[in-house]
Phi, psi and omega in degrees: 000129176248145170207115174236129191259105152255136182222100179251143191227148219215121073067127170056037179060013186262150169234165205211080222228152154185136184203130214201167171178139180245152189235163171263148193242106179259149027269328194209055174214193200203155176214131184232164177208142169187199209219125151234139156256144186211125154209185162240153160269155152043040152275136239241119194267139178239175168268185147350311188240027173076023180262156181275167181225019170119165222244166174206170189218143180224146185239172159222155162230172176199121177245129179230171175208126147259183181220141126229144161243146142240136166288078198069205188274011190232333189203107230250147148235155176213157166215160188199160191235132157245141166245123178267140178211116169221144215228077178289322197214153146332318200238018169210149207302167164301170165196137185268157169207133188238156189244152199228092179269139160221155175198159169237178175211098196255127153311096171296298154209211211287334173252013190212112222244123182240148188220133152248151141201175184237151170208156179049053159276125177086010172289138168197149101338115131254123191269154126218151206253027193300336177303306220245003165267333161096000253205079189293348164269037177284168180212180189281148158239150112350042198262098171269137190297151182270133177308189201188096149255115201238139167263120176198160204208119166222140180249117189237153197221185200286306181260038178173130168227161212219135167207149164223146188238150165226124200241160170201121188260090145352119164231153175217076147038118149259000000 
């Protein structure tokens, strides 16, 4: 059983939270949960004509679970769920996204280990900012999460592990 507390303060008023903890599921599993927080303080609001009119603060958070099982001594799968909130301005709603992580893990042998996985399939923000523009031919936008396809290979020895990793990211547009 594990439990991890981070609170950290950041350069330009950004914060950076976090807290999680994972368990083992027997016989031959495993489960984690937690909390991230990410926002800026004190950002500084102008109107139109550029005077200030007061300050706002905007966060996101993500709560997440992962699953693994393992499969014998050679080859482990995981899947994992996020729920995204990210809460930008007074005047314009909030908004949710949920995610979707699958990954594997194989030992080719007792030091040398290969991992894939894809994140964040099917995460997106949808916006409409017609509330804070005041603007009634407003339409929804759309901010699709970029998939995330990872590669990695580690060769681990008794003092010393050697790894590399290649990511490649999907995007999608409007």
């Amino acid at each position: 059983k594990q439990l991890d507390i981070s609170v950290s303060s950041l350069d330009f008023d950004r914060v950076y939270q976090t807290i999680g903890t994972n368990f083992k599921l027997p016989p031959n599993a495993g489960i984690a949960i937690g909390l991230i927080r990410t926002g800026v303080k004190d950002i500084d609001e102008r109107s139109l004509s550029g005077y200030p009119i007061g300050n706002f603060d905007l966060s996101e958070y993500q709560l997440y679970t992962n699953f693994g099982v393992s499969f014998g001594d050679k080859f482990n799968l995981g899947v994992g769920f996020k729920l995204n909130y990210a809460n930008y301005h007074k005047e314009l709603s909030a908004t949710t996204a949920v995610g979707i992580d699958i990954g594997l893990l194989y030992k080719i042998n007792p030091n040398l280990n290969f991992g894939f996985t894809i994140q964040d399939m099917f995460a997106n923000y949808t916006w409409n900012s017609a509330e804070l523009y005041n603007v009634s031919q407003s339409r929804n936008v759309v901010n699709t999460f970029p998939n995330r396809f990872k590669w990695g290979i580690a060769y681990q020895a008794d003092k010393f592990t050697v790894s590399t990793e290649l990511e490649i990211q999907s995007y999608i547009s409007e």
